[in-house]
mmCIF file of the N, C-alpha and C atoms, coordinates in Angstrom:
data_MODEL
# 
_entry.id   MODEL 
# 
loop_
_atom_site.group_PDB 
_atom_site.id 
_atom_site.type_symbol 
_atom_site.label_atom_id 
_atom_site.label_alt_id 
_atom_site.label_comp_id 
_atom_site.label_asym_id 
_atom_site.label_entity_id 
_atom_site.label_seq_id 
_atom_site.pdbx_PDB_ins_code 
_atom_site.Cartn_x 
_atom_site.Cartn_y 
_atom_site.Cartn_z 
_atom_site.occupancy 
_atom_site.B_iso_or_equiv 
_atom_site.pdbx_formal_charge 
_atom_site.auth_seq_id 
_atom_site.auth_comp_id 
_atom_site.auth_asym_id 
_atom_site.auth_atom_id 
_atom_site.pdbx_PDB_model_num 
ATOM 1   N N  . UNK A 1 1  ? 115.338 81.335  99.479  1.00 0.00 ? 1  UNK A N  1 
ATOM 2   C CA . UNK A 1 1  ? 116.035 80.463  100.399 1.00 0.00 ? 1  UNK A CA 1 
ATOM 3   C C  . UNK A 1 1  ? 117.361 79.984  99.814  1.00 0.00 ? 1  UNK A C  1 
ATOM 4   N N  . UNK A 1 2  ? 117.857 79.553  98.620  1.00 0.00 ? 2  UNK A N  1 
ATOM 5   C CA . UNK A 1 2  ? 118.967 79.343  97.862  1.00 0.00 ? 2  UNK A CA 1 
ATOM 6   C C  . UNK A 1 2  ? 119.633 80.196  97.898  1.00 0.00 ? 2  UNK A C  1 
ATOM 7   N N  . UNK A 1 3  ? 119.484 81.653  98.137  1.00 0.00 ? 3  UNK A N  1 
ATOM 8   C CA . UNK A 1 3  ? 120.628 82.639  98.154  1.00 0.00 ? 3  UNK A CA 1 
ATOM 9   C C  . UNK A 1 3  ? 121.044 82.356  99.493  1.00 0.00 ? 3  UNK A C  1 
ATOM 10  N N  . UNK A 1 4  ? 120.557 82.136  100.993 1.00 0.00 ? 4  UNK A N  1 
ATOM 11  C CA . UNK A 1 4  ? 120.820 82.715  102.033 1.00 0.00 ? 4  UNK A CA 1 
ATOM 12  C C  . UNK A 1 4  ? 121.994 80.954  101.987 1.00 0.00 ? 4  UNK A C  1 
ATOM 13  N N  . UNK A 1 5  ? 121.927 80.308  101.409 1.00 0.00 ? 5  UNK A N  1 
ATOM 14  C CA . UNK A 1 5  ? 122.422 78.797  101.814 1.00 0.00 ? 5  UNK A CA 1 
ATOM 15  C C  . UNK A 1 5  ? 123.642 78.683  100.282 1.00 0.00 ? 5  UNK A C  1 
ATOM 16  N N  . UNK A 1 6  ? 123.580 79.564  99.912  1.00 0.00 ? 6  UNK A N  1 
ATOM 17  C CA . UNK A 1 6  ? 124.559 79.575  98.629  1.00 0.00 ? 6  UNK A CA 1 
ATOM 18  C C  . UNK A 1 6  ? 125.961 79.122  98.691  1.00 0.00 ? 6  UNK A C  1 
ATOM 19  N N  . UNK A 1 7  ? 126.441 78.410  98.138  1.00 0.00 ? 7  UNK A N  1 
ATOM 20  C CA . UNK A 1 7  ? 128.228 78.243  98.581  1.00 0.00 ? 7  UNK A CA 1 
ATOM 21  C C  . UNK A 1 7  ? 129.084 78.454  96.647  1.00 0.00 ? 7  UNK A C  1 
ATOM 22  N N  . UNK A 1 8  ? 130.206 78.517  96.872  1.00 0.00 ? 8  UNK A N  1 
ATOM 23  C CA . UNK A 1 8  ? 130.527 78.512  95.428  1.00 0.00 ? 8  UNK A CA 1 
ATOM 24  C C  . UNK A 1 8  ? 131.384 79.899  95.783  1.00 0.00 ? 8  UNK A C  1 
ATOM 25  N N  . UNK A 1 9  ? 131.751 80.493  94.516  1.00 0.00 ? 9  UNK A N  1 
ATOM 26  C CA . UNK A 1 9  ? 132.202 81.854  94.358  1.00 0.00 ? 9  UNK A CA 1 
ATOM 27  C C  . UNK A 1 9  ? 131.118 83.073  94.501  1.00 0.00 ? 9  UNK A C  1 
ATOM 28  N N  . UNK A 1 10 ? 131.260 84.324  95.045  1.00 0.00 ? 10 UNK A N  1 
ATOM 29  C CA . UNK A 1 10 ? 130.332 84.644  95.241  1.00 0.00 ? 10 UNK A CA 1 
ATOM 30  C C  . UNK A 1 10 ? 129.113 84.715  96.424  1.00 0.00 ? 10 UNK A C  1 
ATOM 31  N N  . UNK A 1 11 ? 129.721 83.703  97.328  1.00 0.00 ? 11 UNK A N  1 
ATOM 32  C CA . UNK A 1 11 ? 128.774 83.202  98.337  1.00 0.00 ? 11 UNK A CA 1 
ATOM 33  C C  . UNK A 1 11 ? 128.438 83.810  98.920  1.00 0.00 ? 11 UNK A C  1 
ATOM 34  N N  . UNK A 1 12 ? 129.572 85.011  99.398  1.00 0.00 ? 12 UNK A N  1 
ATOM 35  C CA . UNK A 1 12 ? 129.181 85.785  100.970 1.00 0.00 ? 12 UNK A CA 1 
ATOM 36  C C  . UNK A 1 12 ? 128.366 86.470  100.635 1.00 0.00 ? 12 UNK A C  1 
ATOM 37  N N  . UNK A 1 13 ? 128.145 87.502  99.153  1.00 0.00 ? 13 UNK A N  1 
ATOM 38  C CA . UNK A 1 13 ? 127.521 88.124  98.769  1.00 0.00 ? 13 UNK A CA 1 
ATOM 39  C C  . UNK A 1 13 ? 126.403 88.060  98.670  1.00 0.00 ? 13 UNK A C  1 
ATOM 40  N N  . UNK A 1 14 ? 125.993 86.427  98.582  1.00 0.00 ? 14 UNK A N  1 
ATOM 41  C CA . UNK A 1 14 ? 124.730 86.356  98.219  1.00 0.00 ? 14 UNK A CA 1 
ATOM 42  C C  . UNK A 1 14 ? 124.368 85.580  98.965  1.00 0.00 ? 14 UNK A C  1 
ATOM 43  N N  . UNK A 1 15 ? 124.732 85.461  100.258 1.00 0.00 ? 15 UNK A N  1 
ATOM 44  C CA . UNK A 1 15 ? 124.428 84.807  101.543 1.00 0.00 ? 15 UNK A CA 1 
ATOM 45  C C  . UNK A 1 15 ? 123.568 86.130  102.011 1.00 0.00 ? 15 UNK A C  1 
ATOM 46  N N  . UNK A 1 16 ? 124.293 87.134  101.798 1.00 0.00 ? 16 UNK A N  1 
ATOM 47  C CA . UNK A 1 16 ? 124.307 88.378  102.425 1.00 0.00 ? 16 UNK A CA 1 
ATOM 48  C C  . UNK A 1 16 ? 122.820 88.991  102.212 1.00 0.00 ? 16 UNK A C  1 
ATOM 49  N N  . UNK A 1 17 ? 122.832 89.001  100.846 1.00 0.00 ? 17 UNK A N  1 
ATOM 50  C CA . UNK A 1 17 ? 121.667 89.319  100.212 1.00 0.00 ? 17 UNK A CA 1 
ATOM 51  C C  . UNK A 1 17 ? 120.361 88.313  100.413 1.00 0.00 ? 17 UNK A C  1 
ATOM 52  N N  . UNK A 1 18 ? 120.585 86.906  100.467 1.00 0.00 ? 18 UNK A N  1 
ATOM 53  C CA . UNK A 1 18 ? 119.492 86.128  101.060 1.00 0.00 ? 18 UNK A CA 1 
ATOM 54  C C  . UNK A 1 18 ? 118.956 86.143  102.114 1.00 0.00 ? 18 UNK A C  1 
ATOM 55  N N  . UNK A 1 19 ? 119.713 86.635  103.429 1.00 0.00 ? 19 UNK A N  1 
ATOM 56  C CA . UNK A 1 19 ? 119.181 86.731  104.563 1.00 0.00 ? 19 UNK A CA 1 
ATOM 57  C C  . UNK A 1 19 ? 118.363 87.922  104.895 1.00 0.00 ? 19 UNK A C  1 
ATOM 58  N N  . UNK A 1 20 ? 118.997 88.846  104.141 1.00 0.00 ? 20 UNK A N  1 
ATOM 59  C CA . UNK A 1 20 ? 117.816 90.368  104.406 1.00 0.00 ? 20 UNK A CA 1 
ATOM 60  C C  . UNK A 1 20 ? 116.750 90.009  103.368 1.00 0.00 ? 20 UNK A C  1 
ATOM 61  N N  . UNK A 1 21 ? 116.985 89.387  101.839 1.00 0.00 ? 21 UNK A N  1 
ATOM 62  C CA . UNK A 1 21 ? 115.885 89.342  101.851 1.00 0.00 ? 21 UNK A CA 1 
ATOM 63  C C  . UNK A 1 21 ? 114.535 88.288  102.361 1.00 0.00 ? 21 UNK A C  1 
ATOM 64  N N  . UNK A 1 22 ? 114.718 86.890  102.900 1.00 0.00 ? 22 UNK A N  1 
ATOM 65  C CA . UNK A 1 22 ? 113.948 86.587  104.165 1.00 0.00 ? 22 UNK A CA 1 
ATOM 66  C C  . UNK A 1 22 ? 113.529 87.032  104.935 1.00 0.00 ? 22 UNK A C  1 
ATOM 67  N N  . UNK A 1 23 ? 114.749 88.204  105.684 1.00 0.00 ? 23 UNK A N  1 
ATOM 68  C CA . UNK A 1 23 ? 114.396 88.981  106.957 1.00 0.00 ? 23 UNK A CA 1 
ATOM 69  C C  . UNK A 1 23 ? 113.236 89.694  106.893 1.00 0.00 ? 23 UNK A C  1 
ATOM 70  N N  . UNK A 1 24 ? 113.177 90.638  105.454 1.00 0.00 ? 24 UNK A N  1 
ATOM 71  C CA . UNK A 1 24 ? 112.158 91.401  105.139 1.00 0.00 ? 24 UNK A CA 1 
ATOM 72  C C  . UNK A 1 24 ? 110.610 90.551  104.640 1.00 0.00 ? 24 UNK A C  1 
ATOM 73  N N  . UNK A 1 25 ? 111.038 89.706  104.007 1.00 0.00 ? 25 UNK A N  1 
ATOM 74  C CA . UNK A 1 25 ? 109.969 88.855  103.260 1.00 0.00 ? 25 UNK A CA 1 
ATOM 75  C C  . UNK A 1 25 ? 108.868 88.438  104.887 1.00 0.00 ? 25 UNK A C  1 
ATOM 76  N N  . UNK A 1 26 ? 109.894 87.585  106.129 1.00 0.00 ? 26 UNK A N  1 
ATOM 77  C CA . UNK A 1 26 ? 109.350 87.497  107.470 1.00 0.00 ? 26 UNK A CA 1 
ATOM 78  C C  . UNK A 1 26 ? 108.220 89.035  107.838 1.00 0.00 ? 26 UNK A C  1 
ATOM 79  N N  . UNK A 1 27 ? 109.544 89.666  107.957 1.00 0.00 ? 27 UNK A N  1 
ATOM 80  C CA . UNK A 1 27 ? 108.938 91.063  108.883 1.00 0.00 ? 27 UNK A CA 1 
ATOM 81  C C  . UNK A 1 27 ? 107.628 91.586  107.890 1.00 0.00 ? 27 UNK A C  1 
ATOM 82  N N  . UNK A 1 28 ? 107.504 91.149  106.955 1.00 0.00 ? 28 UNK A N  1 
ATOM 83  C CA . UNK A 1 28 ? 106.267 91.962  105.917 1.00 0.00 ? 28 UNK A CA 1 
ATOM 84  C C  . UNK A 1 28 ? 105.134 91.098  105.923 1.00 0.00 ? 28 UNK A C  1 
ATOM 85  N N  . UNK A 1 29 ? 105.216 89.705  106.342 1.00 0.00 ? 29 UNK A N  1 
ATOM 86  C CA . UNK A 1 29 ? 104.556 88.757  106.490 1.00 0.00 ? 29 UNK A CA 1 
ATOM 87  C C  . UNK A 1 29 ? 103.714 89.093  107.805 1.00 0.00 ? 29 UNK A C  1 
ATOM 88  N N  . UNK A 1 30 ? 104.405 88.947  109.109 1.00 0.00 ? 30 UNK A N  1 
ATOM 89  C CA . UNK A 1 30 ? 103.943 89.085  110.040 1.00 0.00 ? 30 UNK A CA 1 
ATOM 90  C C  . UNK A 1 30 ? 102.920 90.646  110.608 1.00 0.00 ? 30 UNK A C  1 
ATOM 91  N N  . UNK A 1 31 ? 103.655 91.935  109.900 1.00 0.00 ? 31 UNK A N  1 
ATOM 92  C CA . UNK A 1 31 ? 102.930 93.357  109.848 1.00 0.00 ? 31 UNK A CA 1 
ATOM 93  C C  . UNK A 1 31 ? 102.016 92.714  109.159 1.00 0.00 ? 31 UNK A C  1 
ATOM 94  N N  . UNK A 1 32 ? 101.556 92.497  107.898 1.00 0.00 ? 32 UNK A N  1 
ATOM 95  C CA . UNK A 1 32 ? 100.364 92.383  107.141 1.00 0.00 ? 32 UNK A CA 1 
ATOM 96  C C  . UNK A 1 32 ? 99.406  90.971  108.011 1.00 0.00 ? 32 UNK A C  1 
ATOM 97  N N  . UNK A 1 33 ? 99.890  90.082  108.865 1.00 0.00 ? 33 UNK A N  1 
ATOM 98  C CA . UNK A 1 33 ? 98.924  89.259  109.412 1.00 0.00 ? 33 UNK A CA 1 
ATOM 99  C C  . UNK A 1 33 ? 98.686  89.888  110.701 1.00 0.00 ? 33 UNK A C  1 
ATOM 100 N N  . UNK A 1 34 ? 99.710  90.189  111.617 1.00 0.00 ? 34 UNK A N  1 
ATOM 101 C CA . UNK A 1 34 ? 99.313  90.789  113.049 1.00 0.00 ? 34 UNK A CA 1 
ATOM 102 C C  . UNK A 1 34 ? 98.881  91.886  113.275 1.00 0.00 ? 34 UNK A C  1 
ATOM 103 N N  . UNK A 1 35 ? 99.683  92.770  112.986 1.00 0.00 ? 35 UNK A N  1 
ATOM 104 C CA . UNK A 1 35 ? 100.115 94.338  113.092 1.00 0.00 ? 35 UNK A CA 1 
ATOM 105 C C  . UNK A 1 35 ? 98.400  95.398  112.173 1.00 0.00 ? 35 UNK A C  1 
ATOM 106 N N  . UNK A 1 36 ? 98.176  94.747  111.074 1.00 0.00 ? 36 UNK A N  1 
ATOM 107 C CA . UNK A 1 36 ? 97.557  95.561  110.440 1.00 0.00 ? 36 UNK A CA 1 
ATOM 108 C C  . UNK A 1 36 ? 96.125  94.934  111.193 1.00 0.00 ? 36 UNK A C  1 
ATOM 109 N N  . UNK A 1 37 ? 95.883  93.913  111.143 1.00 0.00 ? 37 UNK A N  1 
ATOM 110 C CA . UNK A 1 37 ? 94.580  93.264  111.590 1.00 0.00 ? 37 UNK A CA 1 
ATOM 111 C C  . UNK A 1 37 ? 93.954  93.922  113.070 1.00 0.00 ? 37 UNK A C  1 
ATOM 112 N N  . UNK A 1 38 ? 95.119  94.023  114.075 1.00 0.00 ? 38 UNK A N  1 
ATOM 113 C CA . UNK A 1 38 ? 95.384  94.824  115.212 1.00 0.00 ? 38 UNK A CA 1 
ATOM 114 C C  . UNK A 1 38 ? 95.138  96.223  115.146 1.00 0.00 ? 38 UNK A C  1 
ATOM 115 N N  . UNK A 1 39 ? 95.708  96.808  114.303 1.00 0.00 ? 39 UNK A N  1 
ATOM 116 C CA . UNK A 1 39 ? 95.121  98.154  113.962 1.00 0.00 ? 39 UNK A CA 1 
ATOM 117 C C  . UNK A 1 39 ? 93.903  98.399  113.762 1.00 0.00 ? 39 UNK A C  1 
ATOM 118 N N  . UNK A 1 40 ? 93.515  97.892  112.988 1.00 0.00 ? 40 UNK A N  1 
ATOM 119 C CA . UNK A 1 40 ? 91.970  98.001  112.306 1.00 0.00 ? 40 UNK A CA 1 
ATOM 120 C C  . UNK A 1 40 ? 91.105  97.622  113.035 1.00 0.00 ? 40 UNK A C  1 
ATOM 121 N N  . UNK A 1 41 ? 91.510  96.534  114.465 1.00 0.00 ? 41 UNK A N  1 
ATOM 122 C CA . UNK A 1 41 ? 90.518  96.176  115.115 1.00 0.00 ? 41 UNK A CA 1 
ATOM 123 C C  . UNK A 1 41 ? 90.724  97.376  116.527 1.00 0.00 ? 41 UNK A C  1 
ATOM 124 N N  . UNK A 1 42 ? 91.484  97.975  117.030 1.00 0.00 ? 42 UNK A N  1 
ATOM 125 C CA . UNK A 1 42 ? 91.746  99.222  118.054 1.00 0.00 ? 42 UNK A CA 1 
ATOM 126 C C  . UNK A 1 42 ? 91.341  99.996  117.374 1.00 0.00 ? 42 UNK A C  1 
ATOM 127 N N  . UNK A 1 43 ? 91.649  100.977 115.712 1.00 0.00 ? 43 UNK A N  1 
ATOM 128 C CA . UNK A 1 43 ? 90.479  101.630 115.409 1.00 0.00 ? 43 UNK A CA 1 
ATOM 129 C C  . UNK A 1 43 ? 88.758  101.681 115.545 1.00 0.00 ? 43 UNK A C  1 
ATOM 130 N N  . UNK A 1 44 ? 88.648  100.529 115.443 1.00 0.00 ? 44 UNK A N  1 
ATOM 131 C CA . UNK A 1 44 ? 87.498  100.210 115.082 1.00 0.00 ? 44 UNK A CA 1 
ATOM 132 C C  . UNK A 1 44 ? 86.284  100.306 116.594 1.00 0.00 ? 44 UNK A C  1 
ATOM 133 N N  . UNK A 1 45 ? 87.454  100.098 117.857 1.00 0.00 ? 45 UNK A N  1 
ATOM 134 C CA . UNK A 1 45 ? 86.855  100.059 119.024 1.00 0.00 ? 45 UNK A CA 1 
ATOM 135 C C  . UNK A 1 45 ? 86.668  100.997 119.542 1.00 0.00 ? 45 UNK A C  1 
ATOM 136 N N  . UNK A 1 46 ? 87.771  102.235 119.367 1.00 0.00 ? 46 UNK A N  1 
ATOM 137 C CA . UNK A 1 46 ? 88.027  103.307 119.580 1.00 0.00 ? 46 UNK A CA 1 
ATOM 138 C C  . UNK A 1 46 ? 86.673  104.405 119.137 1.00 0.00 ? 46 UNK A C  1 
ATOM 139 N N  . UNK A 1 47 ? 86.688  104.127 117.842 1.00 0.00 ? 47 UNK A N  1 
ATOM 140 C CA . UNK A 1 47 ? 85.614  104.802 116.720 1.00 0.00 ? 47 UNK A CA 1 
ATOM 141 C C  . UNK A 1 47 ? 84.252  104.418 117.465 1.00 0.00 ? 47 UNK A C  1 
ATOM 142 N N  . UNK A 1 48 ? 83.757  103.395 117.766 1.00 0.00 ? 48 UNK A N  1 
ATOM 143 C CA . UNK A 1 48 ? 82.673  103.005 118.300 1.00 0.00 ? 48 UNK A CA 1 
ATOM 144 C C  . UNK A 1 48 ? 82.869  103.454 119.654 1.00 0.00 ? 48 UNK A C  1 
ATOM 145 N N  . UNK A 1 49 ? 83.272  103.360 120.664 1.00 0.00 ? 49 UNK A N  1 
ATOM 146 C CA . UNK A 1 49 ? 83.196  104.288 121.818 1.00 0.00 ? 49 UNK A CA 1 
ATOM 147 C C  . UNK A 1 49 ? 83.337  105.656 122.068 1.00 0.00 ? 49 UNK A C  1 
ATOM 148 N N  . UNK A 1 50 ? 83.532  106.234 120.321 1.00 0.00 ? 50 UNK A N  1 
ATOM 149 C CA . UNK A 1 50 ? 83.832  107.938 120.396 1.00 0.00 ? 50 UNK A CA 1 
ATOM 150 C C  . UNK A 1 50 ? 82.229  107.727 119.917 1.00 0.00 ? 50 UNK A C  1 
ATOM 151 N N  . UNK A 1 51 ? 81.712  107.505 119.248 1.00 0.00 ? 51 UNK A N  1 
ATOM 152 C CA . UNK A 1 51 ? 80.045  107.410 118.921 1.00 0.00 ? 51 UNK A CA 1 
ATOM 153 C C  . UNK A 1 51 ? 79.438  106.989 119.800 1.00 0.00 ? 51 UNK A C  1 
ATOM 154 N N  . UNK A 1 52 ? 79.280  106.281 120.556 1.00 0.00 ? 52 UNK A N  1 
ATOM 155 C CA . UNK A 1 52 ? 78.821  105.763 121.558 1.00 0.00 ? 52 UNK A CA 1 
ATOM 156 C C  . UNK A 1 52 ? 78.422  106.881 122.429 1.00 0.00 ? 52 UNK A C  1 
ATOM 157 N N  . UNK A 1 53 ? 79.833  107.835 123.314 1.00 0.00 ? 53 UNK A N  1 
ATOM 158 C CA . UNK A 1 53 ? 79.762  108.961 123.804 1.00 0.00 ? 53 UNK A CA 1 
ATOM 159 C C  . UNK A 1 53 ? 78.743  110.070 123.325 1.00 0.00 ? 53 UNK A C  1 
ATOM 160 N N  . UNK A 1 54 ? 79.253  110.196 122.400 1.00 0.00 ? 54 UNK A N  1 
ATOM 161 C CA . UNK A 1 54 ? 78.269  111.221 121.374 1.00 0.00 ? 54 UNK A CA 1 
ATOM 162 C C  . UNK A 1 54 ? 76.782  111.264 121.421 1.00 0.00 ? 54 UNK A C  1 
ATOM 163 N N  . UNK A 1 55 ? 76.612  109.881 121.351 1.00 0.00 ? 55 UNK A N  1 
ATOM 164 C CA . UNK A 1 55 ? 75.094  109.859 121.527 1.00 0.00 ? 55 UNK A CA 1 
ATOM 165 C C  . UNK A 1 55 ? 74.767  110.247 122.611 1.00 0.00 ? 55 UNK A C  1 
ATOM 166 N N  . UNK A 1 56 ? 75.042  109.582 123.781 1.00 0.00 ? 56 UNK A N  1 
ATOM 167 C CA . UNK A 1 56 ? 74.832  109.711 125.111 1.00 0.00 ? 56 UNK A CA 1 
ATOM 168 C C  . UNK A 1 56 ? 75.060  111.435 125.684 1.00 0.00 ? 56 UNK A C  1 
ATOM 169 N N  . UNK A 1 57 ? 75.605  112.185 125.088 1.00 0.00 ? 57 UNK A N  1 
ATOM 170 C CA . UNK A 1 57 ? 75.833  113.744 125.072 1.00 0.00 ? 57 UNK A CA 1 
ATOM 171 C C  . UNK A 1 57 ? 74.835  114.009 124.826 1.00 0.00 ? 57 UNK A C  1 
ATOM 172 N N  . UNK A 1 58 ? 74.351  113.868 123.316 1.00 0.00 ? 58 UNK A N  1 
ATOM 173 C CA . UNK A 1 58 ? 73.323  114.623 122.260 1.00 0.00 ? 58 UNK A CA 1 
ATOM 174 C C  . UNK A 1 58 ? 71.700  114.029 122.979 1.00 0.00 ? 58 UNK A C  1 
ATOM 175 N N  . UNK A 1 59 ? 71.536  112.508 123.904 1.00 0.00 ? 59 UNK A N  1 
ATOM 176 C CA . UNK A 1 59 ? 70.532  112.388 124.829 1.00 0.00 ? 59 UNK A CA 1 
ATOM 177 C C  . UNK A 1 59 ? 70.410  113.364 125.795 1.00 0.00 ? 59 UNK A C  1 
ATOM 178 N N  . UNK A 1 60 ? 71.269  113.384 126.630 1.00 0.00 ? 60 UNK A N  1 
ATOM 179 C CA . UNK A 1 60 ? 71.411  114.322 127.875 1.00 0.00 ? 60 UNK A CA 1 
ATOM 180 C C  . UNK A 1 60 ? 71.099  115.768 127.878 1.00 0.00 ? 60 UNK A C  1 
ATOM 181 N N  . UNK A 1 61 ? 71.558  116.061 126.415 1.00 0.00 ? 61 UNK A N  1 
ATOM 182 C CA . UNK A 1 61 ? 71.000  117.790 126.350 1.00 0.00 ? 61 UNK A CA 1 
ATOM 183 C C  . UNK A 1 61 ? 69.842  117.607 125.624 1.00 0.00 ? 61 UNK A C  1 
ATOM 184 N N  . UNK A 1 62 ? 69.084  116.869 124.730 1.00 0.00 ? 62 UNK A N  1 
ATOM 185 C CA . UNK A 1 62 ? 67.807  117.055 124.878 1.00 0.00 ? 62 UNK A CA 1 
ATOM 186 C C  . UNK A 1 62 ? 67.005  116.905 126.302 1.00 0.00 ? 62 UNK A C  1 
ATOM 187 N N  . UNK A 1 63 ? 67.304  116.149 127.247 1.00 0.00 ? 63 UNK A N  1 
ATOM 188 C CA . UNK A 1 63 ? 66.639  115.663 128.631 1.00 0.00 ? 63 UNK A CA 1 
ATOM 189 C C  . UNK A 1 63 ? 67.025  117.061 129.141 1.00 0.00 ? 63 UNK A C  1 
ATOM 190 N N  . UNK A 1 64 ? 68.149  117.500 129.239 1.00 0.00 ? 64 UNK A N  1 
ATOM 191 C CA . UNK A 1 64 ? 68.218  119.442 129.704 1.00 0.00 ? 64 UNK A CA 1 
ATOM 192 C C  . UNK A 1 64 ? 67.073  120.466 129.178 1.00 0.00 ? 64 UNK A C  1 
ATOM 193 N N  . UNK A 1 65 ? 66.834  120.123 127.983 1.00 0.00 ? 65 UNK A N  1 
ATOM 194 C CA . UNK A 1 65 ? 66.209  120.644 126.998 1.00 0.00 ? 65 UNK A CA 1 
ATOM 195 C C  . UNK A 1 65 ? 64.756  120.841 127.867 1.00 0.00 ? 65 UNK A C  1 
ATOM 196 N N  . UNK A 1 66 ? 64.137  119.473 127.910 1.00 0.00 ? 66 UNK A N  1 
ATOM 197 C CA . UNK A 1 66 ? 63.329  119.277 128.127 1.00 0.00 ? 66 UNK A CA 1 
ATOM 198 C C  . UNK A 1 66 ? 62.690  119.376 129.490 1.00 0.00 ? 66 UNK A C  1 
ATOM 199 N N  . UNK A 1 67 ? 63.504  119.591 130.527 1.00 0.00 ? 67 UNK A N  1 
ATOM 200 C CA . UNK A 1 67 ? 63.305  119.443 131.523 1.00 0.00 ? 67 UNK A CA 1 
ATOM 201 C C  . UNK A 1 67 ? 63.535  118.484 132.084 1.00 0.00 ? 67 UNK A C  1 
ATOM 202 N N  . UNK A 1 68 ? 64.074  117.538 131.990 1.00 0.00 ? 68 UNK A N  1 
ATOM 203 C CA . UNK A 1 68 ? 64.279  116.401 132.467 1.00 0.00 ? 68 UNK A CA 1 
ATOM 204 C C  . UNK A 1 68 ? 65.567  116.209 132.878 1.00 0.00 ? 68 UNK A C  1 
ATOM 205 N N  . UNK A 1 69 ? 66.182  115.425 134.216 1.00 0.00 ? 69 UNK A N  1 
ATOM 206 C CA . UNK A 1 69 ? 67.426  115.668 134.877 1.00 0.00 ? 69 UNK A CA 1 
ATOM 207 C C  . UNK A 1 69 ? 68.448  114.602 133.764 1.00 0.00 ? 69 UNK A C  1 
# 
């Protein structure tokens, strides 16, 4: 935060440099709390309704199997 608020000789430079690095410090903050948590939870739903299916396949052709509609 002292770089982005810097005054003196030197300032713009390291005004310059303080604000991207906040910008990034923000944007890396928010991917690792929203973004990744979000992922992992749409994987996770996804994965369970591709199994889900599966089963319900691998029932149905034994009930073929068997005679059963």
């Amino acid at each position: 935060m002292p770089l982005a608020i810097a005054s003196g000789s030197g300032a713009v430079a390291r005004k310059v440099m303080g604000t991207s690095v906040i910008g990034g410090m923000l944007t890396a903050t928010c991917i690792a709390i929203f973004i990744i948590p979000a992922m992992f939870y749409l994987m996770e739903k996804l994965t369970h309704r591709k199994k889900k299916d599966q089963r319900g396949h691998e029932t149905s052709r034994i009930g073929v199997l068997e005679g059963r509609d």
